[in-house]
N, CA, C and O of each residue as an XYZ file, in Angstrom:
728
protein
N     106.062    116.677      2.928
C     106.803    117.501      3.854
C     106.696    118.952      3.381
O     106.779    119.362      2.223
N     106.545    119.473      4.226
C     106.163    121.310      3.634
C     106.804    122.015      4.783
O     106.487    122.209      5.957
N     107.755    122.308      4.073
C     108.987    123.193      5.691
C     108.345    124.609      5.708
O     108.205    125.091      6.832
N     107.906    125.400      4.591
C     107.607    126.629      4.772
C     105.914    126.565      5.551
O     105.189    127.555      5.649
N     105.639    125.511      5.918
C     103.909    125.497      6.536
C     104.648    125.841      7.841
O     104.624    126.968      8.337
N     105.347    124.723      8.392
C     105.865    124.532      9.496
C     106.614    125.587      9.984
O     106.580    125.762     11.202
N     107.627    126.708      8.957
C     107.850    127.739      9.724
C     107.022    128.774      9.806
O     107.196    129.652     10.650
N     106.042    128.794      8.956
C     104.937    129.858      9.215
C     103.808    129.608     10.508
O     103.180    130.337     11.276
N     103.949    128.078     10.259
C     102.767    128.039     12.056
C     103.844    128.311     13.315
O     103.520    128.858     14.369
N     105.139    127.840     13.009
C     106.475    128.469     14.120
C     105.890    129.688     14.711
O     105.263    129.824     15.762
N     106.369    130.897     13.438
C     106.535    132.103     13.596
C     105.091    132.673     14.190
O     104.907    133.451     15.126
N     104.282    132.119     13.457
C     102.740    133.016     14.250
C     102.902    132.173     15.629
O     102.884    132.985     16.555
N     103.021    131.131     16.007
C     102.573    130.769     17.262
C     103.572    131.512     17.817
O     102.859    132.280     18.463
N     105.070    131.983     18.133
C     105.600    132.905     18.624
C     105.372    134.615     18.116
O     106.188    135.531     18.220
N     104.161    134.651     17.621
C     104.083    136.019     17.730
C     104.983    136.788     16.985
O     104.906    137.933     17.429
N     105.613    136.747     16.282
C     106.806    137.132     15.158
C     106.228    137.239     13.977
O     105.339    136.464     13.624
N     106.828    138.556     12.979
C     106.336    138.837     11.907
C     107.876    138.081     11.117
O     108.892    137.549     11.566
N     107.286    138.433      9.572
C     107.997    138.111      8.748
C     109.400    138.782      8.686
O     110.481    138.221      8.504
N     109.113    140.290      8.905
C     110.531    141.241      8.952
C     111.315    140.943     10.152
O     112.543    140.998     10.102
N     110.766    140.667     11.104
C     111.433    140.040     12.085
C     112.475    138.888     11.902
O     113.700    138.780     11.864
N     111.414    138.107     11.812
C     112.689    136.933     11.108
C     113.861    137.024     10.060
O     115.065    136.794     10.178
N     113.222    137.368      9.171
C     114.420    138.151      7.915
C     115.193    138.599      8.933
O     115.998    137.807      9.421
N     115.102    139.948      9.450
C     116.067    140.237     10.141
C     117.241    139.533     11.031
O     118.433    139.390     10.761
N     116.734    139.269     11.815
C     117.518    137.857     12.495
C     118.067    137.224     11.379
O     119.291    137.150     11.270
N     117.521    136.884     10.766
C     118.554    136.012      9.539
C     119.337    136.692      8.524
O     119.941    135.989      7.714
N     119.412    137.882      8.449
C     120.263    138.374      7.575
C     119.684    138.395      5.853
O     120.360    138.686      4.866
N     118.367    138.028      5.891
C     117.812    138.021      4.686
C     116.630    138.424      4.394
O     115.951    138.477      5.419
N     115.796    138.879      3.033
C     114.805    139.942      3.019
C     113.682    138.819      3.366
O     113.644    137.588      3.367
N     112.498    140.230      3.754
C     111.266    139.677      4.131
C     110.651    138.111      2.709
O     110.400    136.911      2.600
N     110.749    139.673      1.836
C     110.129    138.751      0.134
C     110.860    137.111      0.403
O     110.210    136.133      0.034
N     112.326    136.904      1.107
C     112.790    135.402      0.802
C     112.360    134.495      1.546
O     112.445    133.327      1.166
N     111.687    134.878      3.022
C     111.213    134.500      3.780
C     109.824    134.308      3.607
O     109.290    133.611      4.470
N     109.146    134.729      2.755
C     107.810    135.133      2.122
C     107.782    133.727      1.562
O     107.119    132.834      2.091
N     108.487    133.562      0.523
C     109.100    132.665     -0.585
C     108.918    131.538     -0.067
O     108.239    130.652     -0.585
N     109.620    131.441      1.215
C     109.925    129.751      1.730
C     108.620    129.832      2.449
O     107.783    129.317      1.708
N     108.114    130.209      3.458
C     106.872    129.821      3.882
C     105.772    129.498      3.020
O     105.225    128.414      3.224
N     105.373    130.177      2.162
C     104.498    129.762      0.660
C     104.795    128.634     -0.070
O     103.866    128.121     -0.693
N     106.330    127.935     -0.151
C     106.660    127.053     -0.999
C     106.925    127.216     -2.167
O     107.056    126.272     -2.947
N     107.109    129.004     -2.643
C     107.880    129.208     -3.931
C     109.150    128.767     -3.896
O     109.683    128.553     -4.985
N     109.766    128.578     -2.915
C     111.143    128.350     -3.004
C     111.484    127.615     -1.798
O     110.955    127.643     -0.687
N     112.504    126.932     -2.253
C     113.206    125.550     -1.174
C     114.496    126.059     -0.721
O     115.255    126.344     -1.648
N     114.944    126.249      0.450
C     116.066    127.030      0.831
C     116.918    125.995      1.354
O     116.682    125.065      2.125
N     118.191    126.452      0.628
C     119.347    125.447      1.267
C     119.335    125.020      2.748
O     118.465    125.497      3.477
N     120.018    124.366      3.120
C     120.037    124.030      4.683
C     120.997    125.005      5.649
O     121.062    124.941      6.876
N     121.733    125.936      4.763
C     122.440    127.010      5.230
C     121.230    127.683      6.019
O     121.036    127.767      7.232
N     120.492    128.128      4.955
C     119.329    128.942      5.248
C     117.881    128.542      6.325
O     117.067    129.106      7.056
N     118.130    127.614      5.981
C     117.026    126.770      7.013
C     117.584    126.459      8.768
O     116.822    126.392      9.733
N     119.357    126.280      8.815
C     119.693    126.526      9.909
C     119.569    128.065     10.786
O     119.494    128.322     11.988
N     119.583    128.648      9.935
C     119.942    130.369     10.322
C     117.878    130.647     10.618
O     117.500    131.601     11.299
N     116.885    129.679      9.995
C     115.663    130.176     10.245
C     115.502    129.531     11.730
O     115.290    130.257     12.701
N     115.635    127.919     11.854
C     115.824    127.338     13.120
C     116.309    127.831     13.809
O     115.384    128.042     14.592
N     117.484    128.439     14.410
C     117.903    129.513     14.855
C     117.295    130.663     15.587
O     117.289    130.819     16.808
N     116.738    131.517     14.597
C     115.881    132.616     15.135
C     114.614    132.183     15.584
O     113.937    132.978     16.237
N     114.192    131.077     15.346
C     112.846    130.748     16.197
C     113.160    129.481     17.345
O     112.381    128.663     17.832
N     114.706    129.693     17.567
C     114.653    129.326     18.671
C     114.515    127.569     18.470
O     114.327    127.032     19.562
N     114.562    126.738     17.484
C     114.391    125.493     17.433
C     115.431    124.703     16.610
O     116.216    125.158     15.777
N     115.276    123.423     17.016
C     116.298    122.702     15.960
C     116.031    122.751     13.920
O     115.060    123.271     13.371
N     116.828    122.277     13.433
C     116.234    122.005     12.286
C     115.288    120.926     12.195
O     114.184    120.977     11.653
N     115.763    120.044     12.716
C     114.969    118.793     12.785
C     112.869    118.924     12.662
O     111.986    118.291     12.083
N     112.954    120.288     13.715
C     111.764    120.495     14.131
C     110.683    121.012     12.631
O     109.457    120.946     12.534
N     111.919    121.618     11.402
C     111.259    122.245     10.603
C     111.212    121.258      9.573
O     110.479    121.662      8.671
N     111.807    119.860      9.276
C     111.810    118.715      8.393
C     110.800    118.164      8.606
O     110.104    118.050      7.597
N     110.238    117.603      9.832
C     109.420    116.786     10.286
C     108.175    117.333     11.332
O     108.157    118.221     12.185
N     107.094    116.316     10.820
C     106.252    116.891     11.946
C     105.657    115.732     13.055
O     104.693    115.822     13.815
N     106.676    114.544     12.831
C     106.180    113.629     13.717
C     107.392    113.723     14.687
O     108.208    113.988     13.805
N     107.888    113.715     15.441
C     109.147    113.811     16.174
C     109.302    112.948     17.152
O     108.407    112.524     17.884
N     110.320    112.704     17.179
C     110.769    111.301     18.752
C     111.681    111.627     19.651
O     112.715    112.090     19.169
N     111.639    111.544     20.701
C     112.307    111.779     21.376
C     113.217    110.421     22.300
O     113.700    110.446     23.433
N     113.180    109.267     21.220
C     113.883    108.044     21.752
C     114.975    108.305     21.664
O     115.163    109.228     20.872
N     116.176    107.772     22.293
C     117.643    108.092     22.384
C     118.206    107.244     20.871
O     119.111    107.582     20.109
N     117.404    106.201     20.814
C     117.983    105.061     19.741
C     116.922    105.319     18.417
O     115.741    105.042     18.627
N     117.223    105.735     17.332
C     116.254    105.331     16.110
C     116.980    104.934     15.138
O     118.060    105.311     14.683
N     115.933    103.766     14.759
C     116.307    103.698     13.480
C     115.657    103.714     12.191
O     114.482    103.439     11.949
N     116.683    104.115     11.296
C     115.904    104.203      9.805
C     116.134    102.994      8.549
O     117.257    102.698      8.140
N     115.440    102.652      8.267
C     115.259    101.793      7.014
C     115.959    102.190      6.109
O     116.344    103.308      6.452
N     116.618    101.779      4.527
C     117.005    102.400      3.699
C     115.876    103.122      2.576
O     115.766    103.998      1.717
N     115.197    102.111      3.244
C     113.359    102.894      2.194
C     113.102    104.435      2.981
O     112.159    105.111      2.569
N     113.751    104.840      3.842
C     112.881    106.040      4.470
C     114.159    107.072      3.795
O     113.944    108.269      3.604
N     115.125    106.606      3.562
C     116.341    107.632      3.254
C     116.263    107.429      1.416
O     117.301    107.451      0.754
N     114.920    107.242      0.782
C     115.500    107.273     -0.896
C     115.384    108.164     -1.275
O     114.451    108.807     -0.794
N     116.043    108.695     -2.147
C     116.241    110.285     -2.801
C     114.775    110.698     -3.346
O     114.678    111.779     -3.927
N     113.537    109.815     -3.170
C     112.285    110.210     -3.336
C     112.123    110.818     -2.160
O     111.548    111.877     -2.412
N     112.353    110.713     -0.776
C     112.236    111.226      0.171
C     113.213    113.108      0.273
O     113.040    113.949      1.154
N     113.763    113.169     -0.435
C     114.727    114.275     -0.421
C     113.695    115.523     -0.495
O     112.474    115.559     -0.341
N     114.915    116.823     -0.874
C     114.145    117.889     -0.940
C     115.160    118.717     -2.148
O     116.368    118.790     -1.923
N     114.785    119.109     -2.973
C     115.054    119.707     -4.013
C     115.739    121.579     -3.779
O     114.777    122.325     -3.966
N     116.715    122.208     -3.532
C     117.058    123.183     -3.303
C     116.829    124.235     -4.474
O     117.111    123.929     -5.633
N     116.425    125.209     -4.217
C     116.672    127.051     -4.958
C     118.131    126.910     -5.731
O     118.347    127.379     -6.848
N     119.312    126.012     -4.755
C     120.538    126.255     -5.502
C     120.794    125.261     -6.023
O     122.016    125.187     -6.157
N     120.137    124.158     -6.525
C     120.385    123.766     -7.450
C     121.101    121.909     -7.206
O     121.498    120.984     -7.914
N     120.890    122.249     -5.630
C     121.289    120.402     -5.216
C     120.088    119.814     -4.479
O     119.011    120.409     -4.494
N     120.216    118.915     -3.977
C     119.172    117.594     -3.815
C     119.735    117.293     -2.336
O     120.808    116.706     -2.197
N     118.942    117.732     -1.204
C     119.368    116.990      0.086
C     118.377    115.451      0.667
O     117.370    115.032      0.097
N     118.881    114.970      1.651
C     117.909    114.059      2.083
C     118.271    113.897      3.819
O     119.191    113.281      4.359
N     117.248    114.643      4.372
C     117.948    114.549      6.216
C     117.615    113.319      6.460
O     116.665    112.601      6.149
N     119.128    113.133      7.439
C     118.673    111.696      7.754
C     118.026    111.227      9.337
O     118.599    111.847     10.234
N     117.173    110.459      9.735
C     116.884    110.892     11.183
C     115.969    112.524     11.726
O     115.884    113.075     12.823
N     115.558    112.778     10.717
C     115.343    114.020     10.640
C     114.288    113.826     12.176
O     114.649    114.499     13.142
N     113.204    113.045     12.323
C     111.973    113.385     13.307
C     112.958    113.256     14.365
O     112.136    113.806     15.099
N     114.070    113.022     15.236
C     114.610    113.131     16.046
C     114.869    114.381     16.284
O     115.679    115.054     15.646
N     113.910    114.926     17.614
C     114.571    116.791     17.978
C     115.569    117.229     18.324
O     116.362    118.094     17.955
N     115.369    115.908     19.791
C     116.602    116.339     20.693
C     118.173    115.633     20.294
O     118.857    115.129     21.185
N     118.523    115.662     19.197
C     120.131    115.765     18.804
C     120.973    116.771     18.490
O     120.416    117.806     18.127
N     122.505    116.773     18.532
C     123.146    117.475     18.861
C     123.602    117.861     17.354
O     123.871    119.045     17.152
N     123.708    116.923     16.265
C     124.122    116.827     14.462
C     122.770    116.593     14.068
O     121.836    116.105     14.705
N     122.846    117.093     12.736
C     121.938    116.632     11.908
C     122.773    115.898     10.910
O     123.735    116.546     10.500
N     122.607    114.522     10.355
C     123.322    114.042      8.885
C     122.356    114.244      7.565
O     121.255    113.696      7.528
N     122.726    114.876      6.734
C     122.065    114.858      5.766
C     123.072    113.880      4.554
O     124.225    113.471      4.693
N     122.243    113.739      3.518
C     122.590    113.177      2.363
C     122.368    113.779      0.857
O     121.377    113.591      0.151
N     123.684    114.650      0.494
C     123.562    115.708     -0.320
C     124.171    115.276     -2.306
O     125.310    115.141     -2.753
N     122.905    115.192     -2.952
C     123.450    115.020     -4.402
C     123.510    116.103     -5.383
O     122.460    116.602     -5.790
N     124.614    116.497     -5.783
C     124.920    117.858     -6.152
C     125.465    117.565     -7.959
O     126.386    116.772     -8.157
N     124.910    118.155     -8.929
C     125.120    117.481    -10.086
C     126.052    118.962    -11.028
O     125.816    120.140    -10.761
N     126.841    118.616    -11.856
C     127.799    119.775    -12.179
C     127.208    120.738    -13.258
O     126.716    120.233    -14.266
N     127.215    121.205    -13.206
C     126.211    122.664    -13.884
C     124.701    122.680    -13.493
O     123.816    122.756    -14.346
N     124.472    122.609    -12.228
C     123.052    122.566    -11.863
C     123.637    124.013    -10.667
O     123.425    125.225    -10.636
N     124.258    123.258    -10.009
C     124.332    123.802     -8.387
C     125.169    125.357     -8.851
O     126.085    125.514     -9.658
N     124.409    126.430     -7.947
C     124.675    127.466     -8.361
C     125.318    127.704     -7.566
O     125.093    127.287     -6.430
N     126.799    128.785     -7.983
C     127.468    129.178     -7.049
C     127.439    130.288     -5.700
O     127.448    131.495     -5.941
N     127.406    129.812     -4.356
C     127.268    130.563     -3.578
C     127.452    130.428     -2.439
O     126.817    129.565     -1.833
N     128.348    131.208     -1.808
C     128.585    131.166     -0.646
C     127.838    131.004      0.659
O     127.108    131.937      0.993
N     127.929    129.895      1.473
C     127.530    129.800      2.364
C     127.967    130.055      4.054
O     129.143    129.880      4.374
N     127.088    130.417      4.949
C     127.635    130.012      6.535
C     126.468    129.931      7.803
O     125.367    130.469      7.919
N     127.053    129.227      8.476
C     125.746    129.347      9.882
C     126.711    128.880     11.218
O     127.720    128.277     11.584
N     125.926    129.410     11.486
C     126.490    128.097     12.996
C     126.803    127.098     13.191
O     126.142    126.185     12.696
N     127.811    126.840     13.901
C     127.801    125.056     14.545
C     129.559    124.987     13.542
O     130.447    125.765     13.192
N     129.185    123.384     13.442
C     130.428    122.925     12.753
C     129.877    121.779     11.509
O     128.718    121.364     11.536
N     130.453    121.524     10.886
C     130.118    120.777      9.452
C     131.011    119.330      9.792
O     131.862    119.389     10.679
N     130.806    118.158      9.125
C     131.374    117.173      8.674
C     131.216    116.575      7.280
O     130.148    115.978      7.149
N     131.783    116.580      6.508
C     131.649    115.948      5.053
C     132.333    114.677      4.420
O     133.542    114.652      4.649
N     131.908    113.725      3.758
C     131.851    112.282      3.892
C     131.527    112.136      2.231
O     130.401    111.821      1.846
N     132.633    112.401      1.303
C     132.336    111.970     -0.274
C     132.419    110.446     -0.305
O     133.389    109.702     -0.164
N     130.767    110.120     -0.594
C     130.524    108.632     -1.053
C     131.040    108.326     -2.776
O     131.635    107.356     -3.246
N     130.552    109.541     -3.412
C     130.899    109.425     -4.952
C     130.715    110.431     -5.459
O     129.978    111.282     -4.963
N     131.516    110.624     -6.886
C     132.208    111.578     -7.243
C     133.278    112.445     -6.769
O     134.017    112.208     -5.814
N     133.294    113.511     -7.551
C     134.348    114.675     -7.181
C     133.871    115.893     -6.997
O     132.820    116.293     -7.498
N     134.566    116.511     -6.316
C     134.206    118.240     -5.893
C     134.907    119.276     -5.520
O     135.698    118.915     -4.649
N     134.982    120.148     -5.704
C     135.872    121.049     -4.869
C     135.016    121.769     -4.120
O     134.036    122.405     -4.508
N     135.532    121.609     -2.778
C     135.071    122.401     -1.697
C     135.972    123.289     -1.289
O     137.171    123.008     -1.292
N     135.390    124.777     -0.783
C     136.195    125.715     -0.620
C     135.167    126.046      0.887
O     133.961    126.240      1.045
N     136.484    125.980      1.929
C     136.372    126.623      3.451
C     136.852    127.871      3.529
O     138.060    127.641      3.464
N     136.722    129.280      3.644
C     137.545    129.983      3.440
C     138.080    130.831      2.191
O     137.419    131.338      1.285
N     139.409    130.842      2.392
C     140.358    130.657      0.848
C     141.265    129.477      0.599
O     142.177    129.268     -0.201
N     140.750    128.845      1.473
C     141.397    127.316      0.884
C     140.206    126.310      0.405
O     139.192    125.940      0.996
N     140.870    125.917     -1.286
C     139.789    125.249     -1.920
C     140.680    123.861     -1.739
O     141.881    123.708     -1.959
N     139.678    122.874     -1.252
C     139.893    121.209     -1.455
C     139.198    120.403     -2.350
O     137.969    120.344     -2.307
N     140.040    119.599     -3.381
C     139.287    118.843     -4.347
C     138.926    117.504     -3.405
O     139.734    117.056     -2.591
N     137.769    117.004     -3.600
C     137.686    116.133     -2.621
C     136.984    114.688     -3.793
O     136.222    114.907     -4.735
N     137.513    113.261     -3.373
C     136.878    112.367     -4.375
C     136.074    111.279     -2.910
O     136.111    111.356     -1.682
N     135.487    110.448     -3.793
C     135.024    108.815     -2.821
C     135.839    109.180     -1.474
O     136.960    109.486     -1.879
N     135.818    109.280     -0.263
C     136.576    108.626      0.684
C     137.236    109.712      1.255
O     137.702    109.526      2.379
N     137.402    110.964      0.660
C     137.691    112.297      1.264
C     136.975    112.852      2.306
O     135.809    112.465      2.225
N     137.160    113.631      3.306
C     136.166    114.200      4.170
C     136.632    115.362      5.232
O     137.660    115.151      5.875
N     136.185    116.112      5.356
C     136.299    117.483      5.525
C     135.568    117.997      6.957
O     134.365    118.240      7.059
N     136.552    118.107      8.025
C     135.552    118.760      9.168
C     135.938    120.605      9.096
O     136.974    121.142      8.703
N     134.903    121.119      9.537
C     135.329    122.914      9.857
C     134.031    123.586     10.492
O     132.905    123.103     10.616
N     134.412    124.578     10.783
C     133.876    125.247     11.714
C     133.245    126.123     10.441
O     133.915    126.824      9.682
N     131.347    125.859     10.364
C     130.591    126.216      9.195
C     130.129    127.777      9.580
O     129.090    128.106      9.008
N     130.613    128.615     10.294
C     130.533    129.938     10.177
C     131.420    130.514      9.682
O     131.275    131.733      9.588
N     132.502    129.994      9.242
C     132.937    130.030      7.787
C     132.548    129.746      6.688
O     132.124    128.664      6.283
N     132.748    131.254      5.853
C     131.861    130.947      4.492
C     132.748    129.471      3.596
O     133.951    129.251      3.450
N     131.473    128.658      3.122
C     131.986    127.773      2.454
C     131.031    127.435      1.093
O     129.828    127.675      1.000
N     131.803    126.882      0.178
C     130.969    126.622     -1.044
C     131.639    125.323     -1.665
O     132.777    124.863     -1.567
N     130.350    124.852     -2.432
C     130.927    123.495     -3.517
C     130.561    123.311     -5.047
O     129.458    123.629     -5.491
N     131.220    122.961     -5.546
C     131.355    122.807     -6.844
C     131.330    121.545     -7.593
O     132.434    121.000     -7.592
N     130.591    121.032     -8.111
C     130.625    119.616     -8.428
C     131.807    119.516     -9.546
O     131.789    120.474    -10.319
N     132.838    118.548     -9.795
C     133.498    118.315    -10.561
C     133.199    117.273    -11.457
O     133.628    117.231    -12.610
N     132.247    116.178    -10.780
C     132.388    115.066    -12.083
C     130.739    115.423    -11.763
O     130.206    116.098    -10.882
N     130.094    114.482    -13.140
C     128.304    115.080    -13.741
C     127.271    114.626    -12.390
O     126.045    114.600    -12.502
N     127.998    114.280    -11.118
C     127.260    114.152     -9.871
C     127.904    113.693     -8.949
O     128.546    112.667     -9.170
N     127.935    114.177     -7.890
C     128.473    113.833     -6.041
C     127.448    113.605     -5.382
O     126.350    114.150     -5.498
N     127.918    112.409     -4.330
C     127.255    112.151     -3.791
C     127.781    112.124     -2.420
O     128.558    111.218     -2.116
N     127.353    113.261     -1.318
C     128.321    113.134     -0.060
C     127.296    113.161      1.145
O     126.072    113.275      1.077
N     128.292    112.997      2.536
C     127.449    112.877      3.564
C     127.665    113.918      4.170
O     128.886    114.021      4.055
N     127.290    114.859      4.801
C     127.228    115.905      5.797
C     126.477    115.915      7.040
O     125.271    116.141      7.142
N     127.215    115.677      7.886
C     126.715    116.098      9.126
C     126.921    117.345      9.891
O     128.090    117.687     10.071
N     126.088    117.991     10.313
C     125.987    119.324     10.753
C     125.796    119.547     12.373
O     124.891    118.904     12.905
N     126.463    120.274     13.047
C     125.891    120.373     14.233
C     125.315    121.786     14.098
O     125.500    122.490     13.105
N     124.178    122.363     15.817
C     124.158    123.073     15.348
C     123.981    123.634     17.530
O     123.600    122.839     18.389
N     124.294    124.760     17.742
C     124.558    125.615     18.947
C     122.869    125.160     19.855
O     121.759    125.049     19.335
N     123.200    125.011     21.101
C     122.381    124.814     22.090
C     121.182    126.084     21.780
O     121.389    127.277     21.560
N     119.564    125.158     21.873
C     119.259    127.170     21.806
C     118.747    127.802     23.446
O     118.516    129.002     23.601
């Protein structure tokens, strides 16, 4: 899977430069440089806010086989953390359903380990859902921080800045994301 191929054939087939996009996204050319090359793996904050400006789902930038069946399903072999993607900040996602375009959420499957994940504020569009399978964390929406364990779960409106913190030596949670009609 190579997300920065896929947004670089995006952006040229719409005729869009690099500063362009940065712009729209609120971030420099050089980071956008970064992810299309594959120096760097950008959170899904960041990858929503690129989907976004080119006008597409995320889905479209995970995968390059896509379905457009109403019903799919996935195996537990297609969701193993060999399948994941390794972040810049320091956690481990795994989309789930990802070749599906036309949906309204994305669920991902996020393992975040405690002194790895770097601190930083996040936001985008849409709304968030969060689903702690294991461990502990504190999540902060806002200025309200929630410690969250197994069985906790957290909805909000993700254009609010939000950040997480692993508390025990790994979490393991579910997030589902929506994200605005484009």
């Amino acid at each position: 899977m190579n997300i920065g191929r896929r947004i670089r054939c995006l952006r040229i087939s719409q005729k869009r430069t690099l500063q362009e996009i940065a712009d729209i996204c609120g971030f420099t050319r050089g980071l956008l440089s970064k992810i299309e090359t594959g120096k760097t793996t950008p959170p899904v904050s960041t990858l929503t806010k690129i989907a976004n400006s080119l006008g597409v789902k995320v889905a479209a930038l995970l995968e390059e086989n896509t379905q457009t069946a109403k019903t799919v399903f996935v195996p537990k072999e297609a969701s193993h953390p060999s399948k994941g993607i390794a972040t810049s900040k320091g956690y481990f996602f795994i989309p789930l359903v990802a070749d599906r375009v036309d949906k309204t959420m994305q669920p991902y499957l996020f393992i975040a380990k405690k002194g790895s994940v770097e601190p930083q504020p996040m936001s985008h569009e849409g709304e968030e859902f969060i689903y702690v399978l294991e461990g502990e964390m504190k999540y902060r929406v806002g200025s309200i921080e929630y410690t969250m364990s197994a069985g906790d779960s957290l909805y909000f409106d993700s254009s609010e800045e939000h950040e997480l913190a692993p508390l025990s030596d790994k979490v393991v949670y579910l997030a589902v994301f929506t994200q605005p009609e484009q």
